[in-house]
N, C-alpha and C positions, 0 to 999 in steps of 0.2 A: 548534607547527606546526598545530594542531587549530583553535586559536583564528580563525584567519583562512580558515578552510574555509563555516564555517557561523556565521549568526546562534545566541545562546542558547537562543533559544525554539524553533527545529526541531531541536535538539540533545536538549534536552530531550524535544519530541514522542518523537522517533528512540527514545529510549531509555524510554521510558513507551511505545509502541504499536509496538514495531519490531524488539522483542527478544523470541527464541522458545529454550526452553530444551530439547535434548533428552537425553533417558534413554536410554544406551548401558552396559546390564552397572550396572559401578558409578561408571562417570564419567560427567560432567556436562556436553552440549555447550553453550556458548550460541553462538547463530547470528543475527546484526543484519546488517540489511538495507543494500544499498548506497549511496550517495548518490544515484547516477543514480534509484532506485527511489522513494526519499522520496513526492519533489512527486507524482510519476504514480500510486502509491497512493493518495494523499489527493485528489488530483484525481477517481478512481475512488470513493472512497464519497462526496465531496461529490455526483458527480450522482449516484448512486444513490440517495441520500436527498432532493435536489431535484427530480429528475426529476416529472414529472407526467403524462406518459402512458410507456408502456412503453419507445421509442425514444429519450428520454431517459434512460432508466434504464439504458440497453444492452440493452434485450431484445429480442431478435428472433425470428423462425420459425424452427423446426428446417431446419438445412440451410441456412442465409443467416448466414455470418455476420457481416456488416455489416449486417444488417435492414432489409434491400433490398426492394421486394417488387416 
């Protein structure tokens, strides 16, 4: 069923960048990330690190925020 959801290689990402383990007492949750979530993350630090002035980056003025001015 898996197999025809998603290419290998965002599978892989998914589960290399996508997987957050939490400490509850003495069990162990793991908690990964939706599919709808994937691409919209990674779209998110791509411009973050491309970005070249701040409004690319998503930065805006306090109080704005879509970084309207």
């Amino acid at each position: 069923m898996v197999v025809g959801m998603f290419p290998k290689k965002s599978l892989l990402d998914m589960i290399q960048d996508f997987v957050v383990y939490e400490y509850e007492g003495d069990r162990t949750i793991k908690k990964f990330c939706r599919y709808q979530q994937f691409p919209v993350a990674n779209k998110a630090v791509e411009r973050i690190l491309i970005g070249k002035i701040p409004k690319e980056r998503g930065q805006c003025r306090l109080g704005d925020a879509r970084g309207r001015r």
